[in-house]
PDB file of N, CA, C and O in Angstrom:
ATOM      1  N   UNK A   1       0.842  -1.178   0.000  1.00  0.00           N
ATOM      2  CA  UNK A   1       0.000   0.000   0.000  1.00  0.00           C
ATOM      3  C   UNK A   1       0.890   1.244   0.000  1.00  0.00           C
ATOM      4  O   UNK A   1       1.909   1.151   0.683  1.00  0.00           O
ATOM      5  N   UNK A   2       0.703   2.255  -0.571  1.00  0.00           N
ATOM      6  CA  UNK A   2       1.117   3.471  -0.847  1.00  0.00           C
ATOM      7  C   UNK A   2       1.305   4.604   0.396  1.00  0.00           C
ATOM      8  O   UNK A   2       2.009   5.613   0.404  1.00  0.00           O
ATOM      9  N   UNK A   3       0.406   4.057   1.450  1.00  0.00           N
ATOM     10  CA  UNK A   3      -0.053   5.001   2.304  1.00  0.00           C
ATOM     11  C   UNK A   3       1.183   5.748   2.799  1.00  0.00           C
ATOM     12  O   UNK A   3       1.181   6.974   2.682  1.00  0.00           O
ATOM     13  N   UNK A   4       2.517   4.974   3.482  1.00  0.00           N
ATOM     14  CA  UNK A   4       3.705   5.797   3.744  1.00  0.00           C
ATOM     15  C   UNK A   4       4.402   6.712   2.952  1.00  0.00           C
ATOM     16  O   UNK A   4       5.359   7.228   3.528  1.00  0.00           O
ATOM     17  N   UNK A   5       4.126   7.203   1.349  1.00  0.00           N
ATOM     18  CA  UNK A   5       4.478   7.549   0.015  1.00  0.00           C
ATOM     19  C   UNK A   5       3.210   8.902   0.168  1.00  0.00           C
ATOM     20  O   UNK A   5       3.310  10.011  -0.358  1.00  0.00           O
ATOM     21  N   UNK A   6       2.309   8.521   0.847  1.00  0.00           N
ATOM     22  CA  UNK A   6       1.267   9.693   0.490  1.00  0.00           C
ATOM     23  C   UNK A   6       1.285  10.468   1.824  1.00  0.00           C
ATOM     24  O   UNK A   6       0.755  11.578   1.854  1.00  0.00           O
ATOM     25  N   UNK A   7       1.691  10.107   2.601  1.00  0.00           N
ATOM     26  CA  UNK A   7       1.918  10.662   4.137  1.00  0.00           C
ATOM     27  C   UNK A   7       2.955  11.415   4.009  1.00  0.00           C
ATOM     28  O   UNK A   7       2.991  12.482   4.623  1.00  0.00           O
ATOM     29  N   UNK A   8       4.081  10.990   3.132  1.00  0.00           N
ATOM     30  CA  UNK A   8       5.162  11.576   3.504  1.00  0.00           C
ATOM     31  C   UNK A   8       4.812  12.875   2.528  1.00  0.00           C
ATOM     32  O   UNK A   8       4.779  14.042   2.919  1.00  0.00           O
ATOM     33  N   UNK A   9       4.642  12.570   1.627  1.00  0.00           N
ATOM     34  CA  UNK A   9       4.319  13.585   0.499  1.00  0.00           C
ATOM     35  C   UNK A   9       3.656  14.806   0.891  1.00  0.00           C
ATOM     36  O   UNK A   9       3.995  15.877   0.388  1.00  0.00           O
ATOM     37  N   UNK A  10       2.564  14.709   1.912  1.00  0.00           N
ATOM     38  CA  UNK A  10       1.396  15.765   2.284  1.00  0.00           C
ATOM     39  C   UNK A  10       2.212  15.941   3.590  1.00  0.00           C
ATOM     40  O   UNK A  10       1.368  16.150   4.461  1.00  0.00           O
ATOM     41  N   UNK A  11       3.792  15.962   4.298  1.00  0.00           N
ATOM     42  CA  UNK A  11       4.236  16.600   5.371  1.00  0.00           C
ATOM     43  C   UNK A  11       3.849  15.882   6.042  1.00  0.00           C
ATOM     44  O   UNK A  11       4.959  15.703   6.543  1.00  0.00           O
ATOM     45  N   UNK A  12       3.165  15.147   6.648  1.00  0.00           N
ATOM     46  CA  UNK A  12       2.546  14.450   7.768  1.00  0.00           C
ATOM     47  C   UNK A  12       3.156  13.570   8.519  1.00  0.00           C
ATOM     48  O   UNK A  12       3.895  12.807   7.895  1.00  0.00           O
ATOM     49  N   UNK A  13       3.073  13.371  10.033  1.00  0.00           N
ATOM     50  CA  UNK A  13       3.480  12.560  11.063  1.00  0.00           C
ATOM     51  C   UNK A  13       2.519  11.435  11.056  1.00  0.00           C
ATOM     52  O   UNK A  13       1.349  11.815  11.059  1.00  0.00           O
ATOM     53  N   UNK A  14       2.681  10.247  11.049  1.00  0.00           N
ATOM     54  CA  UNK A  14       1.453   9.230  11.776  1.00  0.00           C
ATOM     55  C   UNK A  14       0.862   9.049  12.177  1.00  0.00           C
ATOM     56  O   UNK A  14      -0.097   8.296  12.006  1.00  0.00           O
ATOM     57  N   UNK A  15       1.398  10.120  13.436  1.00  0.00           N
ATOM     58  CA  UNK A  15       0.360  10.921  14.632  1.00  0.00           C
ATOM     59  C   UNK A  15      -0.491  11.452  13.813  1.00  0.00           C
ATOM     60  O   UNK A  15      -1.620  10.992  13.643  1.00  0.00           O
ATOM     61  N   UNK A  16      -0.103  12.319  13.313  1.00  0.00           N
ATOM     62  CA  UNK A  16      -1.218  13.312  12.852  1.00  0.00           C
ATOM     63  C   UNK A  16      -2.026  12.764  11.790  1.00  0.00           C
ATOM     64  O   UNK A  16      -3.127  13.234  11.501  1.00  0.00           O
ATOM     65  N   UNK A  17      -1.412  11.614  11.103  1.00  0.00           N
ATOM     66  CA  UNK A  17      -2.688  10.824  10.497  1.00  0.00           C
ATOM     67  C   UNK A  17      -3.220  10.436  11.432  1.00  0.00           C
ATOM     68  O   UNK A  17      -4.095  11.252  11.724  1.00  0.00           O
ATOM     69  N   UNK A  18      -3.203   9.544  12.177  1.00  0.00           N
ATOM     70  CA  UNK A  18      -3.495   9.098  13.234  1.00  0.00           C
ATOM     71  C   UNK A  18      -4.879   9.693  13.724  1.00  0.00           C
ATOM     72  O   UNK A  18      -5.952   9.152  13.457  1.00  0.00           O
ATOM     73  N   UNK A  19      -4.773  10.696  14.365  1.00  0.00           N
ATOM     74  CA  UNK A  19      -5.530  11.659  14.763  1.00  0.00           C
ATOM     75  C   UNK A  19      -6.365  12.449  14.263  1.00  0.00           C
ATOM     76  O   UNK A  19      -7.320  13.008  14.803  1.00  0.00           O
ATOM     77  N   UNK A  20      -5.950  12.499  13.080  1.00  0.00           N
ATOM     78  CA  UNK A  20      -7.433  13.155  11.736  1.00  0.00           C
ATOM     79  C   UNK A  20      -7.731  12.085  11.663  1.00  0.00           C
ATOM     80  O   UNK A  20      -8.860  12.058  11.172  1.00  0.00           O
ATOM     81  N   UNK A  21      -7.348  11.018  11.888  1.00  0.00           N
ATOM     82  CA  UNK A  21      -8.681   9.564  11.378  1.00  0.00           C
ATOM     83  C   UNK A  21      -9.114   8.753  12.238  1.00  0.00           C
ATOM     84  O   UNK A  21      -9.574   7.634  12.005  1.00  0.00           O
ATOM     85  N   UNK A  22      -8.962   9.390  13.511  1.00  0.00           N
ATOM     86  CA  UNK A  22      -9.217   9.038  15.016  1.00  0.00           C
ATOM     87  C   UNK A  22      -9.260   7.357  15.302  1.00  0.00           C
ATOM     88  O   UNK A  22     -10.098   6.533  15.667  1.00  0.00           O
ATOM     89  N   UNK A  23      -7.753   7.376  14.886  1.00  0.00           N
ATOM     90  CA  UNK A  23      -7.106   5.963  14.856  1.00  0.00           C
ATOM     91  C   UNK A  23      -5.776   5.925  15.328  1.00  0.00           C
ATOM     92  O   UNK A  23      -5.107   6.953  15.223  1.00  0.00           O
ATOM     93  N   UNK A  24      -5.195   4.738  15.916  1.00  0.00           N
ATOM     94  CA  UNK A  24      -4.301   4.966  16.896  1.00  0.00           C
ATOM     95  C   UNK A  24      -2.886   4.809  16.073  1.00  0.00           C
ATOM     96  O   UNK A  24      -2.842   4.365  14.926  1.00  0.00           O
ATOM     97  N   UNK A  25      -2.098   5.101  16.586  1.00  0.00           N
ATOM     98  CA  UNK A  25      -0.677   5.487  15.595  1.00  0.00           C
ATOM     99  C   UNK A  25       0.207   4.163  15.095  1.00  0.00           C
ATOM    100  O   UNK A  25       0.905   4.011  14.092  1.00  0.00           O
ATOM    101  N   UNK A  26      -0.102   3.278  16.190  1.00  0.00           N
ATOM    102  CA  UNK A  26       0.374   1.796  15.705  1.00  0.00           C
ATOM    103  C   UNK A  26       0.041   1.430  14.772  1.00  0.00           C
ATOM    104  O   UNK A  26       0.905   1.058  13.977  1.00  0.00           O
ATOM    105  N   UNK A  27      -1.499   1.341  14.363  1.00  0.00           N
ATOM    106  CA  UNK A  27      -2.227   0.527  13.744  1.00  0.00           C
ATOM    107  C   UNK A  27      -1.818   1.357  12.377  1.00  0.00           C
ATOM    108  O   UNK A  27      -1.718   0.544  11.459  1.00  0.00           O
ATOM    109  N   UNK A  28      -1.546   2.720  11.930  1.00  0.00           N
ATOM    110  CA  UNK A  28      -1.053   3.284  10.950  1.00  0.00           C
ATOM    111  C   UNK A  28       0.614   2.837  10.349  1.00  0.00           C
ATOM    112  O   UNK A  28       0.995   2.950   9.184  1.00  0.00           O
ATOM    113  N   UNK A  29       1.266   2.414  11.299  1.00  0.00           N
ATOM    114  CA  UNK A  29       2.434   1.984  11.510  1.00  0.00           C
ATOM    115  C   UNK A  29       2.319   0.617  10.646  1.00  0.00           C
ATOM    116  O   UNK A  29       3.153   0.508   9.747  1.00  0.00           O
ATOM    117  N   UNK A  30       1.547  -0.261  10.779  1.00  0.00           N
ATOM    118  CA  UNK A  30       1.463  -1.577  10.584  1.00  0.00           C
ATOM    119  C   UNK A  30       0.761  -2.267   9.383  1.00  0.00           C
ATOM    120  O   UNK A  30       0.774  -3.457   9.068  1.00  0.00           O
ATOM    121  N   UNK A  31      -0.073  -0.832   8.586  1.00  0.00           N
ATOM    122  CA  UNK A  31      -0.616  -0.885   7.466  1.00  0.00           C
ATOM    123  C   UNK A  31       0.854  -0.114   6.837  1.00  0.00           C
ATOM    124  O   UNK A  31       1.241  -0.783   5.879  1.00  0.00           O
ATOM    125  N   UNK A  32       1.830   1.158   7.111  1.00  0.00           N
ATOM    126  CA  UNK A  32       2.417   1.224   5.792  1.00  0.00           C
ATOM    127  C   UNK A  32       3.354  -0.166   6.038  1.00  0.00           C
ATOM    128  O   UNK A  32       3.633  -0.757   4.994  1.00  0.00           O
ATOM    129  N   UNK A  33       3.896  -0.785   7.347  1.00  0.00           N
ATOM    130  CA  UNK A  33       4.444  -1.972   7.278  1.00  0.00           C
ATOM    131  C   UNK A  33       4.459  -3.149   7.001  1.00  0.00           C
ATOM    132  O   UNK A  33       5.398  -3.914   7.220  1.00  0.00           O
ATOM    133  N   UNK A  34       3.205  -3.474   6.384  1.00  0.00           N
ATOM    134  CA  UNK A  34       2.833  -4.642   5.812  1.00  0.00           C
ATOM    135  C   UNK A  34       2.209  -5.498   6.840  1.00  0.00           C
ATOM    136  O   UNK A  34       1.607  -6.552   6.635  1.00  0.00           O
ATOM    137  N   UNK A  35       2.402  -4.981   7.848  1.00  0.00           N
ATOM    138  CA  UNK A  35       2.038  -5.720   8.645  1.00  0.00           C
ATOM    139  C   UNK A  35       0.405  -5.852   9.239  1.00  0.00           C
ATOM    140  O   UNK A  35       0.003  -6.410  10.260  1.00  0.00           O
ATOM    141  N   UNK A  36      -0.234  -5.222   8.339  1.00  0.00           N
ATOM    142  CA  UNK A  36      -1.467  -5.135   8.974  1.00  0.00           C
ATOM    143  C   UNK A  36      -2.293  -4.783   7.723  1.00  0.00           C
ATOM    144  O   UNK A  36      -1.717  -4.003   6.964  1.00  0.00           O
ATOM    145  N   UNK A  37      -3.872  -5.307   7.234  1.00  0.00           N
ATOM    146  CA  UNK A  37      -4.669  -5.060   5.888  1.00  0.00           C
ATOM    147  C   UNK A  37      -5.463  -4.442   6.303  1.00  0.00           C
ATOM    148  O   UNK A  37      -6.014  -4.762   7.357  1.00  0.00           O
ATOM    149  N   UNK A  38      -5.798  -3.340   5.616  1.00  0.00           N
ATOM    150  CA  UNK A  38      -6.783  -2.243   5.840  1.00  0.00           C
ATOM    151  C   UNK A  38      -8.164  -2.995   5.402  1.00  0.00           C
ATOM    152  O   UNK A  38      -8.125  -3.702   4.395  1.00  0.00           O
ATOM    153  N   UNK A  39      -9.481  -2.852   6.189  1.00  0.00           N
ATOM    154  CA  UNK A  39     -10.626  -3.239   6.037  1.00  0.00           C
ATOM    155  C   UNK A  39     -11.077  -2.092   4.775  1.00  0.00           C
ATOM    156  O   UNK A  39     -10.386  -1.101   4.542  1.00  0.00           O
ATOM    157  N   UNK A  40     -12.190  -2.373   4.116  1.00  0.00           N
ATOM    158  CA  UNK A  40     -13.261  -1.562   3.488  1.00  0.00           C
ATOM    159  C   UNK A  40     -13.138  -0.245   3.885  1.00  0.00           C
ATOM    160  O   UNK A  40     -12.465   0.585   3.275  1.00  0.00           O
ATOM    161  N   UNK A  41     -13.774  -0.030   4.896  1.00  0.00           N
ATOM    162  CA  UNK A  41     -13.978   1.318   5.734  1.00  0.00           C
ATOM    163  C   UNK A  41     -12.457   2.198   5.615  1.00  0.00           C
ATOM    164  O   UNK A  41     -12.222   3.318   5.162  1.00  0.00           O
ATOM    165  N   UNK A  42     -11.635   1.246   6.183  1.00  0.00           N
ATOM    166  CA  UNK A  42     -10.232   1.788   6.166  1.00  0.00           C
ATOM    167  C   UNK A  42      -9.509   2.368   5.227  1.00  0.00           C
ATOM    168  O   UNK A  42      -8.616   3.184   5.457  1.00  0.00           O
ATOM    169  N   UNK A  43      -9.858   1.975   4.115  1.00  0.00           N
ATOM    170  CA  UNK A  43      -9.498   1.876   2.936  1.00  0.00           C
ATOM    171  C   UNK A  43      -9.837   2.869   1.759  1.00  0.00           C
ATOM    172  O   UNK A  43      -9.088   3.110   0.812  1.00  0.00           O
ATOM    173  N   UNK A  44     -11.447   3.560   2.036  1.00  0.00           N
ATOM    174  CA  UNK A  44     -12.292   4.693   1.876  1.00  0.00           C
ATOM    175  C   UNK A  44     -11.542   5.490   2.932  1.00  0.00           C
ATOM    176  O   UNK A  44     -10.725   6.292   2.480  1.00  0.00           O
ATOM    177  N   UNK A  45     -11.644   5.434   4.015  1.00  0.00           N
ATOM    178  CA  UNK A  45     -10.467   6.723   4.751  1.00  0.00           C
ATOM    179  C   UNK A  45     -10.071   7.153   4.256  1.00  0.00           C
ATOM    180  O   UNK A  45     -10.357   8.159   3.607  1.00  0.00           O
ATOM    181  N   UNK A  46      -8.531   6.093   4.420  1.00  0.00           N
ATOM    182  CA  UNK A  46      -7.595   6.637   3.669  1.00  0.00           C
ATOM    183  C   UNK A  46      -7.647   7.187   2.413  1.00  0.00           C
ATOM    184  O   UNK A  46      -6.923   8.172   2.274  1.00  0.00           O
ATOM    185  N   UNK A  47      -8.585   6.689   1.011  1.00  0.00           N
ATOM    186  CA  UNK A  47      -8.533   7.317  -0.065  1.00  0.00           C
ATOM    187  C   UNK A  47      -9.169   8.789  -0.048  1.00  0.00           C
ATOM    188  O   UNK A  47      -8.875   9.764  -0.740  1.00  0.00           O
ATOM    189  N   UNK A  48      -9.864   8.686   0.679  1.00  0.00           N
ATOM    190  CA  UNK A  48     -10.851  10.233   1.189  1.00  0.00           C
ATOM    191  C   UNK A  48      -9.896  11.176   1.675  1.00  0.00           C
ATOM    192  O   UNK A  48     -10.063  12.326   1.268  1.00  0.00           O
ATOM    193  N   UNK A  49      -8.890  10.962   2.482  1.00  0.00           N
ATOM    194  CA  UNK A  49      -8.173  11.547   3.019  1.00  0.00           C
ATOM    195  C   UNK A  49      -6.987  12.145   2.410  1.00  0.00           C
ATOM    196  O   UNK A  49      -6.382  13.107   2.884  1.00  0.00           O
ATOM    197  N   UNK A  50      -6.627  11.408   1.129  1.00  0.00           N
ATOM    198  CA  UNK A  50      -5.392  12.122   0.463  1.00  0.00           C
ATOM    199  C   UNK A  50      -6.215  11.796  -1.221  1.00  0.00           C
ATOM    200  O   UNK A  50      -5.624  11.362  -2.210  1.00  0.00           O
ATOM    201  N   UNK A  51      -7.686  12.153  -1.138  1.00  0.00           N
ATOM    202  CA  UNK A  51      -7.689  12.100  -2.332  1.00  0.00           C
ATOM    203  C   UNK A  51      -7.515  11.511  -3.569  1.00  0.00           C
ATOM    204  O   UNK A  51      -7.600  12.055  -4.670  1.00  0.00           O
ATOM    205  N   UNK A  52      -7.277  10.413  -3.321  1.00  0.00           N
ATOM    206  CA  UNK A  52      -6.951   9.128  -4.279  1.00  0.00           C
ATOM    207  C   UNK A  52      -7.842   7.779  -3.997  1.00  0.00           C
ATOM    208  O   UNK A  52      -8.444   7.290  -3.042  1.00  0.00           O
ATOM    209  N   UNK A  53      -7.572   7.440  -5.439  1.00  0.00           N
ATOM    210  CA  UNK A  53      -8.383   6.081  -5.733  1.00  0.00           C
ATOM    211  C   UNK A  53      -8.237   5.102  -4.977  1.00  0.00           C
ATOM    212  O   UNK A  53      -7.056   4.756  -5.027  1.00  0.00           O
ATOM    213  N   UNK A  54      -9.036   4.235  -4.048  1.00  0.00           N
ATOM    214  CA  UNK A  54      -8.519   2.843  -3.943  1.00  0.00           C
ATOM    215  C   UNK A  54      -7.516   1.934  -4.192  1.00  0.00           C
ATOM    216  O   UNK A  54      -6.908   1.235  -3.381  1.00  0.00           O
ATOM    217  N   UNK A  55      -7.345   2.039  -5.907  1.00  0.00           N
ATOM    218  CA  UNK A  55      -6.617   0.852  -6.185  1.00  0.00           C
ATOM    219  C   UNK A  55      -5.263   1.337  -6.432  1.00  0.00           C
ATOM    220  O   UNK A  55      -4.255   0.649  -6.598  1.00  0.00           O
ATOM    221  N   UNK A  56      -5.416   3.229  -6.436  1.00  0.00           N
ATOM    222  CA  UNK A  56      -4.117   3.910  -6.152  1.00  0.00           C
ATOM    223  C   UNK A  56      -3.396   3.187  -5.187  1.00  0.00           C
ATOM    224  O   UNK A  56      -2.411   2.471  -5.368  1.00  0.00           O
ATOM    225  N   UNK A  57      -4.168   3.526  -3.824  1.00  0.00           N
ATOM    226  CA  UNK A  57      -3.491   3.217  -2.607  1.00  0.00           C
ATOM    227  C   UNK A  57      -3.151   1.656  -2.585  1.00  0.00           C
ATOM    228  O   UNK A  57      -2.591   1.194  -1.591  1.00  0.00           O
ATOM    229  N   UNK A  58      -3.473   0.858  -3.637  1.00  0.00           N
ATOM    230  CA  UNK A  58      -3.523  -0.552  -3.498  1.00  0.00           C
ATOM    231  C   UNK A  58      -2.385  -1.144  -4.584  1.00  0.00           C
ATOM    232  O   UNK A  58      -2.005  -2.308  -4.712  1.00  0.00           O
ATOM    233  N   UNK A  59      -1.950   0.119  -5.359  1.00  0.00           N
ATOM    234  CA  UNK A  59      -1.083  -0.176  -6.150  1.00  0.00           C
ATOM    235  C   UNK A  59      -1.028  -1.040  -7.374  1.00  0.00           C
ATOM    236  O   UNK A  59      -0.120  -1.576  -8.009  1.00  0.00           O
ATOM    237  N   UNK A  60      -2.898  -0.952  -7.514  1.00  0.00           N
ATOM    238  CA  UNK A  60      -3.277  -1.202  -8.808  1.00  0.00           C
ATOM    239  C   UNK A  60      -3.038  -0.583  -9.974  1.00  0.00           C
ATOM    240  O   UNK A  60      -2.909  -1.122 -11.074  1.00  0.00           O
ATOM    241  N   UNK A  61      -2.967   0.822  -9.655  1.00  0.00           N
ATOM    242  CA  UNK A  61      -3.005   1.541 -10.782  1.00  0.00           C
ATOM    243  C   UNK A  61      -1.828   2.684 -10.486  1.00  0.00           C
ATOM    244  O   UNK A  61      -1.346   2.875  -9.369  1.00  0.00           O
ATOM    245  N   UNK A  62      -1.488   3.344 -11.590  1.00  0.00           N
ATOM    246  CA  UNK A  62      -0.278   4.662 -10.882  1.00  0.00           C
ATOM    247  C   UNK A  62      -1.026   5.913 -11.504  1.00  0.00           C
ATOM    248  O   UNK A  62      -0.343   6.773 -12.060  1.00  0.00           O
ATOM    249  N   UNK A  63      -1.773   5.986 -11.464  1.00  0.00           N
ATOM    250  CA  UNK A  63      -3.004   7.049 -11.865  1.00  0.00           C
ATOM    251  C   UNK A  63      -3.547   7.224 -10.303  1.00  0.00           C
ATOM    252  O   UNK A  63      -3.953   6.174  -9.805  1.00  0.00           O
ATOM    253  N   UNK A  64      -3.616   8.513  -9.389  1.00  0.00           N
ATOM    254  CA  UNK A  64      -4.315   8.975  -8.258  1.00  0.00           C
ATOM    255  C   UNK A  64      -5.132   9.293  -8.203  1.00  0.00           C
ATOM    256  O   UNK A  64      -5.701   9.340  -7.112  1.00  0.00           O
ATOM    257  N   UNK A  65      -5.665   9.678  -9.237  1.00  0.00           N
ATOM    258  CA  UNK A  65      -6.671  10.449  -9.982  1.00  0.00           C
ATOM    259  C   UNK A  65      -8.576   9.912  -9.572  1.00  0.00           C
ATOM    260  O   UNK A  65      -9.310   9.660 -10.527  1.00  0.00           O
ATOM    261  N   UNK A  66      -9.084   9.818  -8.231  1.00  0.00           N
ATOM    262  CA  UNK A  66     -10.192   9.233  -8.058  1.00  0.00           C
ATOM    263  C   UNK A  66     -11.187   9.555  -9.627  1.00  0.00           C
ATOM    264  O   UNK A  66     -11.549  10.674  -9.989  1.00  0.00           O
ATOM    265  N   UNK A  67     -11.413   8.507 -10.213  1.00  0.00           N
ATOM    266  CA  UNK A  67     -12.190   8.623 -11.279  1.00  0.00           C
ATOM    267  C   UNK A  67     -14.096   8.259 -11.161  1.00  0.00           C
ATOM    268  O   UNK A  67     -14.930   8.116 -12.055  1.00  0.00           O
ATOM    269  N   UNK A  68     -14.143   8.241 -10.598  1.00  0.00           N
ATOM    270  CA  UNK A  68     -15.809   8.004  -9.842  1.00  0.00           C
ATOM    271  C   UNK A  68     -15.974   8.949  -8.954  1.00  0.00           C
ATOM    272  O   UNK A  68     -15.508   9.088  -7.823  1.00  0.00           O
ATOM    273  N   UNK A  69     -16.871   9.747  -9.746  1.00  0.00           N
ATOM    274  CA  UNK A  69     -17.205  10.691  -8.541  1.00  0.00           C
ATOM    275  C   UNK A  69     -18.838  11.060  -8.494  1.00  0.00           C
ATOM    276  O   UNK A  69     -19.280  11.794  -7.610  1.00  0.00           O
TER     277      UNK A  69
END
């Protein structure tokens, strides 16, 4: 998943993702680490949150570009 690539990009701490998505800083830790799969819900977050597609963040596609709107 992209998510550590789009965090870093928009300035952001973990924390402070973290905390705009009133989710705890580990669990952000462990999705860009592989170590952890983002649910549905999670997954819309995150794309909501930096503006990008799903399969962006999933590394389906290299287009960010949410195309359904």
């Amino acid at each position: 998943m992209r998510l550590r690539e789009l965090r870093k990009a928009k300035g952001i701490s973990q924390l402070k993702l973290a905390v705009d998505l009133n989710m705890n800083q580990n669990s952000i830790s462990r999705y860009e680490n592989g170590q952890r799969e983002a649910d549905y819900k999670t997954l819309i977050m995150f794309a909501d949150y930096f503006n990008v597609s799903i399969d962006y963040l999933l590394e389906r596609t290299n287009n960010p570009i949410f195309l359904y709107e």
